[in-house]
N, C-alpha and C positions, 0 to 999 in steps of 0.2 A: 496206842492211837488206833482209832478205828474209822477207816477211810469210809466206809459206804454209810455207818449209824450217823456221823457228824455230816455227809452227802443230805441224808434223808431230813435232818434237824435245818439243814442252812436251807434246804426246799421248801419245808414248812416253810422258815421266817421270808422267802420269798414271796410264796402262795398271802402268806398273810400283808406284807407291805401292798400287793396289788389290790387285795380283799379292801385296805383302807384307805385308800387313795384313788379307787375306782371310779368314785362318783365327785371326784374333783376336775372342771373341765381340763384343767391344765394338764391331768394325768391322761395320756395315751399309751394303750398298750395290749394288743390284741394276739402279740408271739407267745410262745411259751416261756416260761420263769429264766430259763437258761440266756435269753434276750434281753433281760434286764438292765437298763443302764445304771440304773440305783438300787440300793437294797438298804435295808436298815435292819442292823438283826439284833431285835429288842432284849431275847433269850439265849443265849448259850448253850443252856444247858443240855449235857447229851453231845456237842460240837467238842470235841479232843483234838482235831485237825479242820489249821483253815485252807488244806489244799484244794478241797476239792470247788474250790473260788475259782479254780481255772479253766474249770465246766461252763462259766459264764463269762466268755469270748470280749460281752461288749459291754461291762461292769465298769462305767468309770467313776462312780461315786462309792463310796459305802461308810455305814456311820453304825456305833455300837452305843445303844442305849438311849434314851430317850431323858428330856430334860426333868428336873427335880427328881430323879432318881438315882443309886447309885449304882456300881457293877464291878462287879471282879473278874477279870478273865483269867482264869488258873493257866494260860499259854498261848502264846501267840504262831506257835509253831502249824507252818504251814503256809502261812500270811503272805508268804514271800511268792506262790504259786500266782495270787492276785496280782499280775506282773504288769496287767492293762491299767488296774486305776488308777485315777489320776487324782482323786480326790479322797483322802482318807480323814474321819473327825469321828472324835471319844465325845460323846452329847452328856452323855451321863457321868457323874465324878467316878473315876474311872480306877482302880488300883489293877496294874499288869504283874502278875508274878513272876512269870518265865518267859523269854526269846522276844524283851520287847526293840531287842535290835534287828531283830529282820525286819521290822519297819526300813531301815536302809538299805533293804534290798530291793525296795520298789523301786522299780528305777523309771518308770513314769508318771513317779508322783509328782506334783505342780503345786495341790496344797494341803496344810498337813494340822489339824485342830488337837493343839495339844491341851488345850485352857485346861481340861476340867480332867487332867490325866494327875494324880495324886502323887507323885515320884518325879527323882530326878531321870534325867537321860544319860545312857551311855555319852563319853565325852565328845566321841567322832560321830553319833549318830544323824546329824543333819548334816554335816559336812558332807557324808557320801552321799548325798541326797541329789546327785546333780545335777535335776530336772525342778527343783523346788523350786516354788517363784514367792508362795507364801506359807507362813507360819503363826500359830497364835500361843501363846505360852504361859502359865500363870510362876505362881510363886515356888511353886515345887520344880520346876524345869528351869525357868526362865537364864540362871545362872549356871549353868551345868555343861553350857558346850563350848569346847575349846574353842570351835570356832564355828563362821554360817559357809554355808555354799555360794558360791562365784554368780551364781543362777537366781539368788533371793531380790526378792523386789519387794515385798512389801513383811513388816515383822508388828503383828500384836501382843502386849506384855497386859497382862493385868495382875497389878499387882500394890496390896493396900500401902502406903505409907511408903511407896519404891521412893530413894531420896539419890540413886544415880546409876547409869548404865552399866552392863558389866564390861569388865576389862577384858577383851577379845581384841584379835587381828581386825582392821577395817574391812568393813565389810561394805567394799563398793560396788556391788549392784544396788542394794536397799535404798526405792524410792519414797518409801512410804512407812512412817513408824507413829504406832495408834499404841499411847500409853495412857488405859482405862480403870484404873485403879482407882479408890475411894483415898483420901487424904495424903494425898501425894507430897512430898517432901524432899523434891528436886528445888533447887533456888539459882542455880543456872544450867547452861544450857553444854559447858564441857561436854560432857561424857559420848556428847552425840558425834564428837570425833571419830568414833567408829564406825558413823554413816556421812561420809565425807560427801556422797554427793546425793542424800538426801533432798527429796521436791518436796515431801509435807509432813509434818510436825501436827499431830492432835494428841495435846495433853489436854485427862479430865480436871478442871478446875486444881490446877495447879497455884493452892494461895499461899503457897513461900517463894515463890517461882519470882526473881528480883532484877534479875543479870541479865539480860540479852546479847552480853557482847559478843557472844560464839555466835551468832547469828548474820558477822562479819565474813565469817569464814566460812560458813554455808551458803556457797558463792550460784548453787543450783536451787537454791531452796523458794518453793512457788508459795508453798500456803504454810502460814504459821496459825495455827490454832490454839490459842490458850487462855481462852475463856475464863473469868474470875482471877487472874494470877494480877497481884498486886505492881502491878508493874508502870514505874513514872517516865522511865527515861526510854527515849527511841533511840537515841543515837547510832544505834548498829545499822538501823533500818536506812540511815544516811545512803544515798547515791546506791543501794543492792540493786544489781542489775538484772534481777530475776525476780523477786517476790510480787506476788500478782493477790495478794487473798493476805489479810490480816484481823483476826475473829479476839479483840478486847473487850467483850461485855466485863463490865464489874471495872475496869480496870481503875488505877490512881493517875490516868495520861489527864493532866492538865491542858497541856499545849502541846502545838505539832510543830513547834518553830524548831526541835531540833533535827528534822529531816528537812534540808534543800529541796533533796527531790527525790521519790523513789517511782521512776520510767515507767516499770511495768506496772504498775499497781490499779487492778479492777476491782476489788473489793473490801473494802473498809468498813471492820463493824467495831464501833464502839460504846454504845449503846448501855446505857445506864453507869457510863464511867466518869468521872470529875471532869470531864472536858470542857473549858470555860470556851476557848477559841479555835476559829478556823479561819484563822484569817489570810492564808496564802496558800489554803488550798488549790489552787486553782494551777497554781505553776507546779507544787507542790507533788502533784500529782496527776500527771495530763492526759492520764487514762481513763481513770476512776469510772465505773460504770457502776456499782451501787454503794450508797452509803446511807448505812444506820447508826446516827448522833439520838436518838430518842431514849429521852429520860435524863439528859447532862443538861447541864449548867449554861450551855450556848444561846446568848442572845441577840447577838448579830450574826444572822444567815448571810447577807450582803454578798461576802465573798464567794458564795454560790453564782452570781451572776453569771449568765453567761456561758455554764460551762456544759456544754452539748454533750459529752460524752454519757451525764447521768442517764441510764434508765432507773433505777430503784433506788425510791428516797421516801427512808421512814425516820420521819422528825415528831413522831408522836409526844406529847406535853410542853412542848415547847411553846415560846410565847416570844417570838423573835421582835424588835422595835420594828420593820415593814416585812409583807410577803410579797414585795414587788418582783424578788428575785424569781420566784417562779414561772413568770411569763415568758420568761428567756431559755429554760430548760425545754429546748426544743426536741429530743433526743429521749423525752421521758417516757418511760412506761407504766409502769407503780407507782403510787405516791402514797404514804402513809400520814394523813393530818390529825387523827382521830386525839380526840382531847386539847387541842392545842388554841389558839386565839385566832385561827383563821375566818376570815368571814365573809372573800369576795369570791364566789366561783368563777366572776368575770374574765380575773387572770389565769384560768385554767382552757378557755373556751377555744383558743389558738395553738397549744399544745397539739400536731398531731399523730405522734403516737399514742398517747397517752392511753391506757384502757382500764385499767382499776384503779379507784381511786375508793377511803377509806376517812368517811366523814364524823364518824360516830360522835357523837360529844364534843362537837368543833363549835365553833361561833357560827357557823354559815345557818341561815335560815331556808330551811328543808322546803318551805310554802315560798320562797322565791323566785320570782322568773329566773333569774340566771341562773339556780340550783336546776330548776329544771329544764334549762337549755343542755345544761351541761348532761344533765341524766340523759337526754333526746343523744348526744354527739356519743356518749360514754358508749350505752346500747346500740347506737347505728353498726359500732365499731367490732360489736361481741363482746364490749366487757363488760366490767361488772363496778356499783357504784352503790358505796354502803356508807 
C-alpha cells in the first residue's frame, strides 16, 4: 500500500469532480479539494489505500463509479479512515475483492447504496452499522444479513421476480420499504412481519400480489402503494386506524362496501381499476382529500355530494348520469374532467378554491360565456385552465 501515490490519485479524482460540476449553479466551492463535502472517484486506479480519505475533514458524501459502467475495486482497505461520511453509494455495478467489511467501520454512516454492489455481504455487516438510517440492496446482498441495525428507517430491495422477504429478526425501526424489482411474485403481504411498524409499503406493480390481510396487523402503516396488483378484496383496510394514502391503479376493487370506515384516509387512487361504485364514500372515508376513479366503470358520482374535504379530483372518461355534485365540493382545488360528458362550467363558478381545472375533450363549449367566466375567475386566481 502506498499512502502518498493513492494521496495523489484520490486528489486527481477530486480536482476533477470540481473540474465537472463547476459550471453547475447548484455547485459551490471555492476551498481547496481537501474541503470537499462530495467526491466521486470515477478511477481507482493507482489508489491501493483509501486512508488518506481523512485528509478531507468535511467529506460526507462519497460515491465510486458512475452509472452504465462497471468497476472493480481490488480493496477496500483504508475505507474505514473515512470516519466523517455519512453517505456512502457504489453507482457503478460494483464487484469488491478484499475488506469490504470495514464498510462497518464507518460509524457515521446514515446511508449506505448497495443496489449495484455484485456480492453478497458479510452476515453482521449492517448490523454494526449503528448510525444507518437507510439502505438499498439488490439480489446479490439483499438476503445475506443476519440481521438490520436498531437505527434503520428506510430499506430498498430491487430485485426481479422477489416472491418474499427474508427471514430475519424484526427489524423495528424500518419506516419505509421501497420493493423496485421488475415481476415481482409476492401474493401476500406475510413476510413484512419483519417490519412491524412500517408507515409505507411501495411495491412495483406487484400482479400476483392477492392477500391483504397482513395489512391488519400493520397497525402504523400510512401509505400502501401497489399499483397494478390484482387485488378485489379490502377488507384488511376495515376500521386501520393509521392508513392515510392507498395507490390501486389497475386494480380488480369493484366495490368499497367492504371497508366501514377507514379515519385517516387522504388519498385514494384507483384509477383505471374495475370500480363499479362509491356509494358510501362519504362516511366511508371523512378525510379524503384526493381522489382518482378515472377510467373505471363509476357512473353514479352522487355520493360525492357534499364532501368538503376533496381537494384533488380526477374523474377523467367518465360519463356520470348528473354533475350536480360538483357545485358542493367547496374545499376543491384540481379537478380533472378532460374526456368526460361534462358540459356546464356554471357549476364550477362558486367553487372558491378551485385553481386548475383540466377541460381537454370534455363536452363544455370552449366559445361559452360560462367557459369563459370561468377562465376570467380560474386566472384572477393564478391558475391555470386547459
Amino acid at each position: 500500500m502506498d499512502y502518498e501515490q493513492s494521496k495523489r490519485h484520490i486528489v486527481e479524482q477530486a480536482n476533477l469532480y470540481i473540474s465537472n460540476h463547476r459550471h453547475y449553479k447548484w455547485f459551490q466551492h471555492s476551498g481547496s479539494v481537501y474541503e470537499l463535502e462530495t467526491l466521486k472517484l470515477l478511477d481507482i486506479k493507482g489508489i491501493t489505500t483509501f486512508a488518506p480519505l481523512k485528509e478531507f475533514p468535511y467529506l460526507k458524501s462519497l460515491e465510486f463509479g458512475t452509472t452504465n459502467s462497471t468497476l472493480t475495486i481490488p480493496d477496500l482497505v483504508g475505507l474505514e479512515q473515512a470516519s466523517h461520511v455519512e453517505r456512502l453509494a457504489f453507482v457503478s455495478k460494483t464487484k469488491i475483492k478484499h475488506n469490504i467489511e470495514v464498510i462497518a467501520q464507518l460509524s457515521n454512516l446514515q446511508s449506505l447504496g448497495l443496489y449495484n454492489v455484485q456480492q453478497t455481504l458479510p452476515a453482521h455487516l449492517l448490523s454494526e452499522l449503528t448510525s444507518l438510517q437507510s439502505v438499498s440492496l439488490s439480489k446479490h446482498n439483499y438476503n445475506s444479513s443476519a440481521s438490520l441495525p436498531a437505527s434503520l428507517e428506510e430499506i430498498s430491495i430491487t430485485v426481479d421476480g422477489l416472491d418474499t422477504l427474508p427471514s430475519i429478526p424484526p427489524a423495528t425501526g424500518v419506516k419505509k420499504v421501497l420493493l423496485n424489482g421488475n415481476r415481482c411474485q409476492i401474493n401476500t403481504l406475510h413476510s413484512f412481519a419483519i417490519f412491524p411498524n412500517v408507515e409505507e409499503i411501495k411495491i412495483t406493480a406487484p400482479k400476483t400480489l392477492t392477500d391483504l390481510s397482513y395489512v391488519s396487523k400493520l397497525q402504523r402503516l400510512k401509505v400502501l402503494d401497489i399499483n397494478f396488483a390484482p387485488v378485489s378484496d379490502l377488507t384488511a383496510l376495515d376500521q386501520h386506524p393509521t392508513i392515510a394514502e392507498i395507490r390501486l391503479r389497475g386494480s380488480l376493487v369493484e366495490q368499497l362496501d367492504s371497508i366501514t370506515s377507514c379515519p385517516a384516509l387522504r388519498t385514494l387512487y384507483l384509477e383505471k381499476s374495475k370500480l363499479q361504485s362509491i356509494a358510501n364514500i362519504r362516511t366511508q372515508f371523512p378525510q379524503l382529500q384526493q381522489l382518482w376513479i378515472w377510467g373505471t366503470k363509476v357512473k353514479d358520482l352522487s355520493p360525492l355530494t357534499d364532501m368538503s374535504t376533496l381537494q384533488n379530483l380526477d374523474v377523467t372518461m367518465l360519463k356520470p348520469k348528473s354533475w350536480d355534485f360538483l357545485a358542493t365540493l367547496t374545499g376543491l382545488e384540481v379537478l380533472d374532467l378532460c374526456k368526460t360528458s361534462f358540459a356546464d362550467p356554471q357549476l364550477l363558478l362558486e367553487l372558491p378554491n378551485l385553481k386548475k381545472v383540466r377541460l381537454a375533450n370534455s363536452a363544455v363549449d370552449v366559445e361559452s360565456d360560462a367557459y369563459h367566466k370561468l377562465e376570467h375567475v380560474i386566472l384572477a386566481r393564478g391558475g391555470v385552465l386547459t
